[in-house]
C-alpha positions in Angstrom: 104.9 81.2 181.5 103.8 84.5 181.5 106.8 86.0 179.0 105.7 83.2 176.6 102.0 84.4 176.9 102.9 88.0 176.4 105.3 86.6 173.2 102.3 84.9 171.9 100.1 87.2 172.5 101.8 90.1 170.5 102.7 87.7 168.0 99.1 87.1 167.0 98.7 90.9 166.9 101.5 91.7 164.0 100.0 89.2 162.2 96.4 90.7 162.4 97.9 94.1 161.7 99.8 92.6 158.5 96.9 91.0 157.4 94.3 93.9 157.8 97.1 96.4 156.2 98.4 94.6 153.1 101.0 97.1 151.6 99.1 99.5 149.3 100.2 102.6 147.2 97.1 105.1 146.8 96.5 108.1 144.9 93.5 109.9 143.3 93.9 109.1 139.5 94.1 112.4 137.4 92.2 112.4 133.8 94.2 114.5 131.1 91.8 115.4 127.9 94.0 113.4 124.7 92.8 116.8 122.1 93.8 119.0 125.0 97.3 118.2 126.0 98.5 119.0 122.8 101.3 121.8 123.0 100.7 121.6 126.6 104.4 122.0 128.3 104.4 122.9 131.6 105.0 120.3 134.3 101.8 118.8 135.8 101.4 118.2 139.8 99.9 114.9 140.3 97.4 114.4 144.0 99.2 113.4 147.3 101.0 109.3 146.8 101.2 107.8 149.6 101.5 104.1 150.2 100.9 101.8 153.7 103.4 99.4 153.9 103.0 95.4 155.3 106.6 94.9 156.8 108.3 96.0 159.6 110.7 98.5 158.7 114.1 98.9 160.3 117.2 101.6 160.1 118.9 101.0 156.9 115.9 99.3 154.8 115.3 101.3 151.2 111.8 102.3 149.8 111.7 103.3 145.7 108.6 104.7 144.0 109.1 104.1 140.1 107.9 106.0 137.1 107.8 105.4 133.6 111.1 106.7 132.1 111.9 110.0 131.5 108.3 111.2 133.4 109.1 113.2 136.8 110.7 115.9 137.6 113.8 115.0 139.4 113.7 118.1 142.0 110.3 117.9 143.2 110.9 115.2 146.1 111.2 116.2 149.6 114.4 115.6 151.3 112.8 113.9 154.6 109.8 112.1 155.0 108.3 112.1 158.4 105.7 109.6 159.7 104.1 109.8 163.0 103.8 106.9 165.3 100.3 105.9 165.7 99.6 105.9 169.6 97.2 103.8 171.5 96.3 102.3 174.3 95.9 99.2 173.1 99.5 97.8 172.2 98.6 95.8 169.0 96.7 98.8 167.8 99.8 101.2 168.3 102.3 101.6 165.0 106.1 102.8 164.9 107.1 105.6 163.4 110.2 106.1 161.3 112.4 109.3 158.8 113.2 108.5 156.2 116.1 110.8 154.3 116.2 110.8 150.5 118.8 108.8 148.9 118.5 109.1 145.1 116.2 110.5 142.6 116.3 110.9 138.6 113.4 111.2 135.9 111.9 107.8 136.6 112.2 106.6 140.8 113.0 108.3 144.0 114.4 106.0 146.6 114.5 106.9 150.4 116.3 105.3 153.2 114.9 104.5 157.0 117.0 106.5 159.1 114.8 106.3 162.2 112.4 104.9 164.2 109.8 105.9 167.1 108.1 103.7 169.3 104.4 104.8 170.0 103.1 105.2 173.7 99.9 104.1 175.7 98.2 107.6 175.4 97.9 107.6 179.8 99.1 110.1 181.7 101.9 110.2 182.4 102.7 108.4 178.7 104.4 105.1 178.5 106.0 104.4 175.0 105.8 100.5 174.0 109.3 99.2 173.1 108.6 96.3 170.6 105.6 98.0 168.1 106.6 97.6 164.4 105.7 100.0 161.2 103.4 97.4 160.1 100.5 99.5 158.9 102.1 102.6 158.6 101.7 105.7 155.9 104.1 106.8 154.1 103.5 110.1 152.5 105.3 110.9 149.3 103.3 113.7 148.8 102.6 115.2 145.2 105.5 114.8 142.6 105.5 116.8 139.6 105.8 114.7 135.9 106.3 116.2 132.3 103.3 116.7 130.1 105.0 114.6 127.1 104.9 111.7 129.6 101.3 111.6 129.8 101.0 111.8 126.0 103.1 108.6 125.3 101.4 106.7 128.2 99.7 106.9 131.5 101.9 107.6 134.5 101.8 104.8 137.4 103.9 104.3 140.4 105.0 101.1 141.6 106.6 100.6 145.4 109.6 98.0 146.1 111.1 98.0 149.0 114.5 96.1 150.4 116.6 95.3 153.5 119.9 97.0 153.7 121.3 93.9 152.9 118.9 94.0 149.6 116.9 91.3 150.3 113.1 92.0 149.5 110.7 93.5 151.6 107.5 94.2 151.9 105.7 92.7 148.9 102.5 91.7 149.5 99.3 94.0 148.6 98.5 96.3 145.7 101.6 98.0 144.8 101.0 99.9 141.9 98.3 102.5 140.9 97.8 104.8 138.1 98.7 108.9 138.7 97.3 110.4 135.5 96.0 108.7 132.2 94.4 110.7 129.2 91.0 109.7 127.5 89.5 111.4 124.5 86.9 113.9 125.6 84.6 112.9 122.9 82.2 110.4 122.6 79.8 108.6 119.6 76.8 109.6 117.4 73.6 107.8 117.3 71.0 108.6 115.0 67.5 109.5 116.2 66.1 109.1 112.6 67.2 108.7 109.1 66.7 110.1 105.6 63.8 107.2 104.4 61.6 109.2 102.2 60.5 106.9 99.1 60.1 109.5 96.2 56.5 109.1 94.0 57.2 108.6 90.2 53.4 108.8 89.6 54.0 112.4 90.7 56.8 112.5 88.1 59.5 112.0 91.0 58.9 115.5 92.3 56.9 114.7 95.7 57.1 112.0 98.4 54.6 109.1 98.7 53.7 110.7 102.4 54.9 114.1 103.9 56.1 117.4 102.1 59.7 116.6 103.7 62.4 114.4 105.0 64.3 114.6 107.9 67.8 113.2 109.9 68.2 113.7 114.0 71.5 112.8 116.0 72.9 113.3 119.0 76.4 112.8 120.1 76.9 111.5 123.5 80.3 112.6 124.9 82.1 111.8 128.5 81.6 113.5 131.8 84.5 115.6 132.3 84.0 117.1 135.4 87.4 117.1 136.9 89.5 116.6 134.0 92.7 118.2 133.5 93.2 120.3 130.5 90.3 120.1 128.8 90.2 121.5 125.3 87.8 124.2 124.4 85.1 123.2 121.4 85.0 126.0 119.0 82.8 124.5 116.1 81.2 121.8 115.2 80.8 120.6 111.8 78.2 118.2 110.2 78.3 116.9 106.5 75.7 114.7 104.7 76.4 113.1 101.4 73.9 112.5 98.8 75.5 110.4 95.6 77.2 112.6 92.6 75.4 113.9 90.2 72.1 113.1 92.1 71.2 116.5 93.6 72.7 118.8 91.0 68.5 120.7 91.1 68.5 121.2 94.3 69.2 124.3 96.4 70.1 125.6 99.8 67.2 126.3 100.7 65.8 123.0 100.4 67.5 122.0 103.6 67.1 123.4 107.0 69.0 122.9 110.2 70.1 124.7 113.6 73.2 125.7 112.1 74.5 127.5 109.3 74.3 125.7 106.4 76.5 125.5 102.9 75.3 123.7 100.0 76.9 122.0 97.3 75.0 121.2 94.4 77.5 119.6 92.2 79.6 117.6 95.2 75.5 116.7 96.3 77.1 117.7 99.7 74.9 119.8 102.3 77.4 121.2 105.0 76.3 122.6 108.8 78.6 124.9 110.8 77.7 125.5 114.5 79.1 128.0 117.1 80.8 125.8 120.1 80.0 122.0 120.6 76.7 121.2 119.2 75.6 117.3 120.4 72.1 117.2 119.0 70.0 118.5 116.2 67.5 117.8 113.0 68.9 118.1 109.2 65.6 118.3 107.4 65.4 118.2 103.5 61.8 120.0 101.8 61.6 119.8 98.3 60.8 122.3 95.9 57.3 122.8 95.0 55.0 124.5 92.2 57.3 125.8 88.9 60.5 125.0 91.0 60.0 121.5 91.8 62.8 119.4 90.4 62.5 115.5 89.6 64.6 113.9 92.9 66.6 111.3 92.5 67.3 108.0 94.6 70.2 107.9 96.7 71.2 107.2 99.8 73.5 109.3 101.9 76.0 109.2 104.7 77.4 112.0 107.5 80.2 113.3 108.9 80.4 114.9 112.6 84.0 116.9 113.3 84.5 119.1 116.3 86.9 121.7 115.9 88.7 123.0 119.1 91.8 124.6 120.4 93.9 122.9 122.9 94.9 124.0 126.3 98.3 124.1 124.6 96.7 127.2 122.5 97.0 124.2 119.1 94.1 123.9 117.2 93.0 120.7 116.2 89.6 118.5 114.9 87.9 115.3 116.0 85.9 113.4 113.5 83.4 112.0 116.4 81.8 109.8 112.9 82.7 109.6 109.1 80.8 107.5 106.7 78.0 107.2 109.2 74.8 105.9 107.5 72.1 108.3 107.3 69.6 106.8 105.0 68.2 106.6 101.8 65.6 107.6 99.2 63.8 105.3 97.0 61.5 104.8 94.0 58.0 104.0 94.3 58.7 102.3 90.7 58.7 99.3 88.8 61.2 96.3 89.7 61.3 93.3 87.8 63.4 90.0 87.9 64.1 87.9 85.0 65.8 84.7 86.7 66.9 83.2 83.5 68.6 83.9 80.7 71.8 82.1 78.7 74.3 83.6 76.7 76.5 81.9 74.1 77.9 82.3 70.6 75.0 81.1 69.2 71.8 82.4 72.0 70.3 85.2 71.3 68.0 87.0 73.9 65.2 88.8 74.1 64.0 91.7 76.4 61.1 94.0 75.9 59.9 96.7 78.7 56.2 97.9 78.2 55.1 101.3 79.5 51.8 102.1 79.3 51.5 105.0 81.1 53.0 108.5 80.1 55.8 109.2 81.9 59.0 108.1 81.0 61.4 106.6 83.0 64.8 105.0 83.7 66.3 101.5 83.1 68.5 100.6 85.5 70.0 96.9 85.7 71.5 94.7 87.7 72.9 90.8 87.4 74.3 88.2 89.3 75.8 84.7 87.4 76.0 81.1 88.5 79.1 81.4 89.7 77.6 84.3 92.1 79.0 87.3 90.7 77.2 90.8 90.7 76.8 92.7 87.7 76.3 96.7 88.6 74.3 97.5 85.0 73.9 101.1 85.6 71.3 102.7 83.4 71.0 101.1 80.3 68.2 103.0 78.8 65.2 105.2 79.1 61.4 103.5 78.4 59.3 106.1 77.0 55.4 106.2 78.0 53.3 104.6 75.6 56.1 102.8 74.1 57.8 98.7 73.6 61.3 99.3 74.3 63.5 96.5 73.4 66.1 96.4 75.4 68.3 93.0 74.6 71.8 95.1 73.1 71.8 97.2 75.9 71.6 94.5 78.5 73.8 92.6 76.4 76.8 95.3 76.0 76.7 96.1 79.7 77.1 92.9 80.5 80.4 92.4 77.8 81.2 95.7 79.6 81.4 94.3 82.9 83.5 91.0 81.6 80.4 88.6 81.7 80.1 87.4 77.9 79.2 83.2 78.5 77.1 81.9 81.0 73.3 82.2 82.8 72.7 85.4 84.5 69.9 86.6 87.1 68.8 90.0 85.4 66.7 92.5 87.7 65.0 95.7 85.7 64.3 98.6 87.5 62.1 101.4 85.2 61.7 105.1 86.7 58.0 105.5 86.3 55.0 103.7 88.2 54.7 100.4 88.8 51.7 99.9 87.0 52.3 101.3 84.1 55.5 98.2 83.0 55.2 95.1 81.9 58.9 92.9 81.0 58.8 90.0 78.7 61.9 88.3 78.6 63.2 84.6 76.2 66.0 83.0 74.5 66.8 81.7 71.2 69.3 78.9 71.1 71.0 78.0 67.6 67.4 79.0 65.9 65.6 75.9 67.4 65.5 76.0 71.0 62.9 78.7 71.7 62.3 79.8 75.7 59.8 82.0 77.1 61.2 83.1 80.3 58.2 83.7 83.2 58.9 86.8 85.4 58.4 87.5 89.3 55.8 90.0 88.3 52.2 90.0 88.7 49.7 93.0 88.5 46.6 91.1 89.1 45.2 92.5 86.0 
């Protein structure tokens, strides 16, 4: 009665032990930098593996750690692996301890064998080891293994445990049995914009001041990871920022219209303003002042996009870039002037149109155009003509010959007329003529509450 108690009794304990110990592998992930890797050759030493197994263990049985292909370095495994037995004086607390001798190793797994094991004691004096205490809960200490730089490149290194009998059956395989060594993560981040270029440009001030303010401005910052900790970090040796205006559309302006932290290059004729910093730059504000007195220039709207590159060298001594954003948009400027929608008109083989723009004032401005069809598609008019101040400018053969341009000959278009000079100063009038009969006067969206 009291050998089946005892039986019982430690029976319950190993499974209390299993459960509380489920066989885990565990090591502190390393974090490579992606930019800084490159030309990096030497081997990298990963933290201590180790792993806890869930089974009882006996001579013969077979442990393998697996790698991706082709990532360790076959020679850095120790021959023997030694693991304490875990004494206590409680019996169900106490582990087994075991050696295990290295059987095989190549680029990918290192397998070792059980060729021991050690019974724990009871800690009293004199000691008394137990005689029936299994390696359930046990740690196996790998240690650190060395893999190959190029491995981390392709892929992140993990480690996966199986275990079998020696008569190849499986063993030990409940719990978390893989984990990740090393992985690599870009060490830059994103760019958000703090304000954008949204000046609207005066044309009763002949489009050489702003509505409000004697400047314009564009702030960003680019947030990038915490990389305390990371392995091979690349160093930041400039950063770059470019903003694009639209061709053709700053070809007045200067240098030192913009202003910035950095250095800055200007491009008139690519209406591109470049800013070169010394190391990584994350924040700063790109501000635009125009020209005043006899060097103020008529501005032009636009709007305009940036680029943000960092430009570093690798740990590997290879220099390389990061565009963190391209394309990013950064705003626009726009016309305090006159837009008018016509949201008729046919055209045939035998309409005729008519389209008259009015300007009463004495700046002369513009015509830009735009259409849309009923079958929904968009006509990009372009300029199609200047209206003088003080002048009727018809503008039906323009309209017209832009739209034959553009493929659109038969039909009803949408046309939208957008003059260069102040809004109160045009008036559209816009009808048809069908076959010399059919007369239409054709209302427009504007109103000037005259």
């Amino acid at each position: 009665m009291k050998t089946m108690m005892k039986t019982t009794l430690v029976a319950a304990s190993i499974a209390a032990v299993f459960g509380a110990n489920a066989g885990t592998v565990t090591v502190t992930k390393q974090v490579h930098s992606t930019e800084g890797l490159a030309g990096v050759t030497a081997n990298q030493t990963s933290n201590s593996i180790s792993y806890k197994v869930a089974a009882a263990y006996a001579v013969g049985d077979k442990i393998t750690f697996t790698f991706p292909e082709g990532a360790l370095v076959a020679t850095s495994f120790p021959s023997q692996i030694n693991v304490a037995a875990v004494n206590n004086a409680t019996e169900a607390n106490a582990i087994a301890g075991m050696g295990l001798g290295l059987l095989d190793s190549d680029t990918k797994s290192v397998t070792y064998r059980v060729t021991s094991l050690s019974q724990p004691n009871n800690m009293a004096t004199p000691a008394v080891d137990y005689t029936s205490r299994t390696t359930i809960g046990a740690d196996i200490v790998l240690g650190a293994i060395n893999y190959k730089a190029a491995s981390i490149t392709a892929a992140s290194v993990t480690v996966t445990v199986t275990s079998v009998t020696s008569s190849g059956d499986n063993l030990d395989t409940s719990g978390t049995r893989t984990a990740t060594v090393a992985e690599t993560k870009t060490q830059f981040g994103s760019v958000a914009l703090g304000s954008k270029f949204d000046a609207v440009i005066n044309v009763a001030e002949m489009r050489k001041k702003f509505v409000s303010g004697t400047a314009d401005s564009m702030s960003y910052t680019i947030t990038n990871p915490t990389t305390t900790g990371w392995l091979n970090l690349a160093t930041v040796n400039t950063s770059g920022v470019t903003v694009f205006g639209e061709s053709g559309k700053m070809s007045d302006l200067v240098k030192a219209n913009f202003s910035a932290s950095g250095t800055t290059t200007f491009d008139a004729t690519a209406a591109k303003l470049a800013v070169a910093y010394t190391g990584m730059v994350t924040n700063d504000t790109i501000t635009f002042t125009p020209p005043t007195g006899d060097k103020a220039v008529v501005l032009e709207s636009q709007g305009f996009t940036t680029d943000f590159v960092y430009n570093y060298s690798s740990a590997g001594s290879v220099a390389g870039s990061k565009t963190v954003a391209t394309g990013l948009a950064s705003g626009e400027w726009k016309l305090n002037g006159a837009t008018v929608n016509i949201p008729y008109m046919p055209y045939s083989t035998n309409a005729s149109q008519i389209i008259y723009v009015s300007n009463e004032g004495s700046q002369a401005g513009d015509v830009i155009a735009t259409a849309f069809d009923d079958q929904g598609n968009v006509y990009e008019l372009g300029t199609i003509g200047v209206a003088n101040g003080k002048t009727v400018t018809k503008l039906s053969k323009q309209v017209g010959d832009a739209l034959l341009a553009k493929g659109f000959s038969t039909g009803k278009v949408s046309i939208t007329i957008t003059v260069n000079a102040p809004s109160a100063d045009i008036t559209v009038y816009s009808s048809y003529n069908v076959g010399g009969s059919d007369r239409g006067f054709v209302n427009t969206d504007q109103y000037k509450g005259k």
